[in-house]
N, CA, C and O atoms as a GROMACS GRO file, in nm:
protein
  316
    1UNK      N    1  11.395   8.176   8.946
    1UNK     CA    2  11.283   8.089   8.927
    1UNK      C    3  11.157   8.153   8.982
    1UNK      O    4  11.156   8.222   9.083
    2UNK      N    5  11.044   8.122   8.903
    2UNK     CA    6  10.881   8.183   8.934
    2UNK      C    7  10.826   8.060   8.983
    2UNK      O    8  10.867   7.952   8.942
    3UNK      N    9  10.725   8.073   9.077
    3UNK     CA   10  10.624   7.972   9.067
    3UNK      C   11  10.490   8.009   9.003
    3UNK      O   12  10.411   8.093   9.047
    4UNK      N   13  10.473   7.923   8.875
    4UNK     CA   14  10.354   8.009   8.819
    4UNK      C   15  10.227   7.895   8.817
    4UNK      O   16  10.212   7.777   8.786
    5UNK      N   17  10.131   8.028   8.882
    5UNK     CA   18  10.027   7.939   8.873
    5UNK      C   19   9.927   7.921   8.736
    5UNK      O   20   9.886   8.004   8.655
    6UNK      N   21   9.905   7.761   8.749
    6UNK     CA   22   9.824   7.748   8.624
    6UNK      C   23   9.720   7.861   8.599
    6UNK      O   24   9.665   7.923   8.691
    7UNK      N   25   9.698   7.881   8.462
    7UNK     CA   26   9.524   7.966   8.470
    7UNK      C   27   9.445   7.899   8.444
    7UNK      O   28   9.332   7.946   8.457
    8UNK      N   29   9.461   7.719   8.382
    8UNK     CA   30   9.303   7.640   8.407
    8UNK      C   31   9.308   7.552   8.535
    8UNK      O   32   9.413   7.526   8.593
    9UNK      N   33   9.224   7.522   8.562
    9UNK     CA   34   9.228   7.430   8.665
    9UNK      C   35   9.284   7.283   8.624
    9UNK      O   36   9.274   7.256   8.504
   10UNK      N   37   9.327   7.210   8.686
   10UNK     CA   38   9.389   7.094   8.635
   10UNK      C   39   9.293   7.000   8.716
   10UNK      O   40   9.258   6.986   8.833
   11UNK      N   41   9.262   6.929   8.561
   11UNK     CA   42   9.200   6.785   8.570
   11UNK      C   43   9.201   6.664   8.645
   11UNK      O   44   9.295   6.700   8.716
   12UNK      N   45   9.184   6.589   8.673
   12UNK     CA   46   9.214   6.483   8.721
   12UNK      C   47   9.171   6.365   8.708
   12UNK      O   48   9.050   6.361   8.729
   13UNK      N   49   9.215   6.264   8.682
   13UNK     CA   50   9.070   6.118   8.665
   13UNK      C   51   9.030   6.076   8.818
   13UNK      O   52   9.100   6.092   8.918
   14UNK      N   53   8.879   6.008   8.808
   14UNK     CA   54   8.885   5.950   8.939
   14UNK      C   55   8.994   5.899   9.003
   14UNK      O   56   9.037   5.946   9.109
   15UNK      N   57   9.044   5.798   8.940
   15UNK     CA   58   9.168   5.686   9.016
   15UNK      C   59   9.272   5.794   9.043
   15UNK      O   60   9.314   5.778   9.158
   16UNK      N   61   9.318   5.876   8.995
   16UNK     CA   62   9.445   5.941   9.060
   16UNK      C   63   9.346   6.091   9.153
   16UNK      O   64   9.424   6.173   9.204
   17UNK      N   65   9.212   6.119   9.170
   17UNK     CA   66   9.174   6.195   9.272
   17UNK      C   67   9.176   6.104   9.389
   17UNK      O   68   9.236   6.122   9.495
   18UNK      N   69   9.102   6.006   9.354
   18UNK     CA   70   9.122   5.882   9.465
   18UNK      C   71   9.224   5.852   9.569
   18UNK      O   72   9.224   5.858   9.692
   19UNK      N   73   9.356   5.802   9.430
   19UNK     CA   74   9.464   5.812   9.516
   19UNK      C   75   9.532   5.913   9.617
   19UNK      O   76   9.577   5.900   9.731
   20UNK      N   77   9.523   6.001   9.543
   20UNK     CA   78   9.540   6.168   9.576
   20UNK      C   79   9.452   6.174   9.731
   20UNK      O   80   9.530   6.214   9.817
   21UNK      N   81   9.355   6.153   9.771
   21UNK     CA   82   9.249   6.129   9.925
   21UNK      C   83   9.320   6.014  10.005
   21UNK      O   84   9.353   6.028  10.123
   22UNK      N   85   9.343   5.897   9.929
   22UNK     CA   86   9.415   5.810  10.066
   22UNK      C   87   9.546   5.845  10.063
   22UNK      O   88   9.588   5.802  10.170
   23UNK      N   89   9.643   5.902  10.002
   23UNK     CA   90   9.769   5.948  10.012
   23UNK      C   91   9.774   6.084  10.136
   23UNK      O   92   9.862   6.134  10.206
   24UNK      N   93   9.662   6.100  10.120
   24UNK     CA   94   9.683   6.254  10.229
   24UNK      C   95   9.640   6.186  10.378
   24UNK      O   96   9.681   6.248  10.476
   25UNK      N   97   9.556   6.052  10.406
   25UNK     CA   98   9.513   6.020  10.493
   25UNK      C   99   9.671   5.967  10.596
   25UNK      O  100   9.762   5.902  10.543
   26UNK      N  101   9.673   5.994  10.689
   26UNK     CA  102   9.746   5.950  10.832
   26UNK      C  103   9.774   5.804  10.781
   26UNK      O  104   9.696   5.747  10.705
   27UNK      N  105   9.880   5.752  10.822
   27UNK     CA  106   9.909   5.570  10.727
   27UNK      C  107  10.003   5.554  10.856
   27UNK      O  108  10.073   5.646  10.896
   28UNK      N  109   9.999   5.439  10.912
   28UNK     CA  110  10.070   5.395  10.990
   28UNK      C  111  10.142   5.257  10.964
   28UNK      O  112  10.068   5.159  10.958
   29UNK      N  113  10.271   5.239  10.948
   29UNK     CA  114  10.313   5.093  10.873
   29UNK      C  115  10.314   5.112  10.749
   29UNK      O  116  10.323   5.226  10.703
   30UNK      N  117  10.305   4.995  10.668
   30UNK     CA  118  10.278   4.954  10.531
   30UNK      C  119  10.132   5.008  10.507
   30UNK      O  120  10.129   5.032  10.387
   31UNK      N  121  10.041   5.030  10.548
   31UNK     CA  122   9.894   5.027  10.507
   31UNK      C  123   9.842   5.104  10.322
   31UNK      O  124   9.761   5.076  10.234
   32UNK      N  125   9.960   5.217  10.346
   32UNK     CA  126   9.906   5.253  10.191
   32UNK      C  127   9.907   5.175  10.078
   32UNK      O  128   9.981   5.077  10.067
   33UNK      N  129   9.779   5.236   9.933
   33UNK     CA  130   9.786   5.150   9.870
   33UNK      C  131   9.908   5.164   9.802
   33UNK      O  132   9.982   5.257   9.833
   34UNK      N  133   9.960   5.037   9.659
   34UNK     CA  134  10.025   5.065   9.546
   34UNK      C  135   9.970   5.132   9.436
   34UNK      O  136   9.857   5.096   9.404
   35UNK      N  137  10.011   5.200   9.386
   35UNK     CA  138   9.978   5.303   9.307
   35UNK      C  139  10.036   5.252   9.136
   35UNK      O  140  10.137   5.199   9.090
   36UNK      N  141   9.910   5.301   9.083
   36UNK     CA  142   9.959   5.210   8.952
   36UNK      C  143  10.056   5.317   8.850
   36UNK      O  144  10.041   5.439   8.858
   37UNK      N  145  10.114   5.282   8.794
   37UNK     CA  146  10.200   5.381   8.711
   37UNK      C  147  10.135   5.472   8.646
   37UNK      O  148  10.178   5.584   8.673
   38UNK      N  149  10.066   5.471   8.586
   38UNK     CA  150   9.979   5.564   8.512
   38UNK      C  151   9.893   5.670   8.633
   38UNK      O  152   9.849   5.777   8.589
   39UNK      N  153   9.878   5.646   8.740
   39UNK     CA  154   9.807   5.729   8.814
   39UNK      C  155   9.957   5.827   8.887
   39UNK      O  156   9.964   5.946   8.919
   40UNK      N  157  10.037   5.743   8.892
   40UNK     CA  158  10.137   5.813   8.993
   40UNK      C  159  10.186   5.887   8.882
   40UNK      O  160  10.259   5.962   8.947
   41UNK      N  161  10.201   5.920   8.774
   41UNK     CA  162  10.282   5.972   8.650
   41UNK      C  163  10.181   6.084   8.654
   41UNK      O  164  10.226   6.198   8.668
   42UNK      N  165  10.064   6.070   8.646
   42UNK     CA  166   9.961   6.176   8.625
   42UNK      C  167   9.975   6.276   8.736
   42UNK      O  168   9.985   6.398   8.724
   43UNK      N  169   9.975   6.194   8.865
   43UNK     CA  170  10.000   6.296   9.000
   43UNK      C  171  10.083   6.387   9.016
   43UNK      O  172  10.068   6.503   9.055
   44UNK      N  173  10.237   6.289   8.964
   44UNK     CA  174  10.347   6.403   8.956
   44UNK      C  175  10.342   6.469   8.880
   44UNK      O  176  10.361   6.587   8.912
   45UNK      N  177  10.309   6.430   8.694
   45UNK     CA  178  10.300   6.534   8.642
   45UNK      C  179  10.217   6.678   8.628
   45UNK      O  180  10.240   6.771   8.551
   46UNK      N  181  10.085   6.656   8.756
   46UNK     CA  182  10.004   6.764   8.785
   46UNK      C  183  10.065   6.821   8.900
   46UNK      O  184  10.000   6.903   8.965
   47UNK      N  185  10.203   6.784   8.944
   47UNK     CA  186  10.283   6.848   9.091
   47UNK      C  187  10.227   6.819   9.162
   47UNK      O  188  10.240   6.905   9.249
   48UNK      N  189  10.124   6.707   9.214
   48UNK     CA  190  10.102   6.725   9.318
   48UNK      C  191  10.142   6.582   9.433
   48UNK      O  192  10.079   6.552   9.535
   49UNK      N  193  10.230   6.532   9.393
   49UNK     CA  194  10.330   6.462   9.457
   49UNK      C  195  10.493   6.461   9.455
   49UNK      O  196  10.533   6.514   9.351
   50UNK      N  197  10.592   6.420   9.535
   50UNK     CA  198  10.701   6.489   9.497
   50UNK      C  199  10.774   6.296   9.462
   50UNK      O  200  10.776   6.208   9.548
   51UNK      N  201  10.813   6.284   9.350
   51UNK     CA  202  10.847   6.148   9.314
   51UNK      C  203  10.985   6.132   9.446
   51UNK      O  204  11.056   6.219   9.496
   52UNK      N  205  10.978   5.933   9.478
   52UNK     CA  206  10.978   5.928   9.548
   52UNK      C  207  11.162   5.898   9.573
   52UNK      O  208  11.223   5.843   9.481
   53UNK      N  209  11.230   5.934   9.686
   53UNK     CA  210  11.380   5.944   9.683
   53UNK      C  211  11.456   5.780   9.588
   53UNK      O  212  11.397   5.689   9.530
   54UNK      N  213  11.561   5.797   9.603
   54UNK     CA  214  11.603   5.650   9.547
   54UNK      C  215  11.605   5.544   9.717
   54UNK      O  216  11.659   5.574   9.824
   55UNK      N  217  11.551   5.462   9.692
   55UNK     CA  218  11.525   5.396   9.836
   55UNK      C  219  11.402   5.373   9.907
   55UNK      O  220  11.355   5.278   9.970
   56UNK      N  221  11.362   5.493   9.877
   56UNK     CA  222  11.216   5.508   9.978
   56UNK      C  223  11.058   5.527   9.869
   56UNK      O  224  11.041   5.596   9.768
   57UNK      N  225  10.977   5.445   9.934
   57UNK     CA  226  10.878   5.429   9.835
   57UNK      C  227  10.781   5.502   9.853
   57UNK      O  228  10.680   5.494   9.784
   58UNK      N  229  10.795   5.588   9.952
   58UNK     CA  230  10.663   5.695  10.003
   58UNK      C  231  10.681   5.831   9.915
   58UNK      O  232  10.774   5.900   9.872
   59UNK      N  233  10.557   5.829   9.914
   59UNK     CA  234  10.531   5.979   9.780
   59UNK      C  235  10.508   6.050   9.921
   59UNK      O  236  10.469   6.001  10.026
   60UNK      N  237  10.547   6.195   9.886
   60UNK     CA  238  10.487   6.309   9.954
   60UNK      C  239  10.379   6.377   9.910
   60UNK      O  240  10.349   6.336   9.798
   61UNK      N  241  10.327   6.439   9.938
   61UNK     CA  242  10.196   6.576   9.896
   61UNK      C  243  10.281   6.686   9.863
   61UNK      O  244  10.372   6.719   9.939
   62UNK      N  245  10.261   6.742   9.762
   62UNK     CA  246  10.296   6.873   9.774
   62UNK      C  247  10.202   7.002   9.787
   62UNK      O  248  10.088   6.977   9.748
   63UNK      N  249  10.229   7.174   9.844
   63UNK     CA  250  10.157   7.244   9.863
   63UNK      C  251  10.032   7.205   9.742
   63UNK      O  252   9.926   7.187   9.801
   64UNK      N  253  10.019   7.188   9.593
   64UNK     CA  254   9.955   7.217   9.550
   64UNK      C  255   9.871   7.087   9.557
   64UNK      O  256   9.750   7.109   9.561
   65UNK      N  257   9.898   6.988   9.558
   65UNK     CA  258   9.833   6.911   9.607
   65UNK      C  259   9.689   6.941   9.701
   65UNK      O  260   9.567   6.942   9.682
   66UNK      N  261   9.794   6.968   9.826
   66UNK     CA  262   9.702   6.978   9.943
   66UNK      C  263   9.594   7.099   9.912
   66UNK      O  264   9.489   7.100   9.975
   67UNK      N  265   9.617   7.189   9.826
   67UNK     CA  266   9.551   7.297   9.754
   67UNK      C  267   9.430   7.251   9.671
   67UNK      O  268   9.318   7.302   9.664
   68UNK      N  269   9.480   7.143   9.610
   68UNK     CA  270   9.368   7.022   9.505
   68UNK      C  271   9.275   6.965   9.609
   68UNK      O  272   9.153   6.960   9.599
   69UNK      N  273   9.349   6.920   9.713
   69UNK     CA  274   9.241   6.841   9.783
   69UNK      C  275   9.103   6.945   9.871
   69UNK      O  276   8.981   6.929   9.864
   70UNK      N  277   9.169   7.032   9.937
   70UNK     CA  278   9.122   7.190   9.962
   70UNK      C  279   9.001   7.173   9.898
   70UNK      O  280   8.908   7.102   9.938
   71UNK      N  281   9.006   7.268   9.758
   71UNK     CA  282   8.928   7.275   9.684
   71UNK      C  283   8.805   7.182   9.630
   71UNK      O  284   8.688   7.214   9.612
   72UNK      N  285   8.882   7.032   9.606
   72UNK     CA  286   8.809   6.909   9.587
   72UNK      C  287   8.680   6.877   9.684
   72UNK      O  288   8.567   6.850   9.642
   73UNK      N  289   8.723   6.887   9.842
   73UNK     CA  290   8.626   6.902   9.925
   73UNK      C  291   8.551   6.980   9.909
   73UNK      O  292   8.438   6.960   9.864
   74UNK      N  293   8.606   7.107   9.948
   74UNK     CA  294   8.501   7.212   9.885
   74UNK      C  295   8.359   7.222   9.818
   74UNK      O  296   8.246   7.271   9.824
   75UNK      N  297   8.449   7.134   9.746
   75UNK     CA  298   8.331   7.157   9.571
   75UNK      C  299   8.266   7.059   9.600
   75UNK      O  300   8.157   7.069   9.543
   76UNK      N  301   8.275   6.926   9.685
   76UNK     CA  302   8.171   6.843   9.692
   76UNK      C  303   8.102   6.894   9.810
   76UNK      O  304   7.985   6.856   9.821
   77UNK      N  305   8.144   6.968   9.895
   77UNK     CA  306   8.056   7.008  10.021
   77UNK      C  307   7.967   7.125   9.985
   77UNK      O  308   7.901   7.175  10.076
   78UNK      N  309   7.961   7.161   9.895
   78UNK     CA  310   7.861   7.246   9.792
   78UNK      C  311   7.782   7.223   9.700
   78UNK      O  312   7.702   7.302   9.650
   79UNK      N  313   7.804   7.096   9.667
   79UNK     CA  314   7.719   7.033   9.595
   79UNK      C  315   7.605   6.944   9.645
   79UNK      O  316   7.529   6.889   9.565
   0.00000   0.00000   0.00000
């Protein structure tokens, strides 16, 4: 197996960049939001959450994720 990286950048809509920022934030308890199907489908299918075990309702980040968010800052702290 390769890990290959995309050669465009991958898109995102507001609502799942959104989600994508409070998902990475520190959550203590219940506090995170629910995530609507269409945003969480988009997330995983851009890898950047790891869908969630049978049981447990917490999404993870994955490297590329945290790579999206990286960048995301970035680009607004330059603008």
């Amino acid at each position: 197996m390769h890990n290959r990286i995309p050669t465009k950048p991958i898109t995102l809509s507001h609502s799942a960049t959104w989600a994508l920022e409070v998902l990475s934030r520190p959550r203590y308890g219940r506090t995170h939001p629910a995530l609507s199907w269409s945003v969480t489908q988009e997330l995983t299918r851009a890898g950047f959450v790891n869908n969630p075990v049978q049981g447990r309702r917490i999404m993870s980040i994955t490297a590329a994720g945290q790579q999206f968010l990286r960048t995301h800052a970035l680009r607004r702290a330059l603008s």
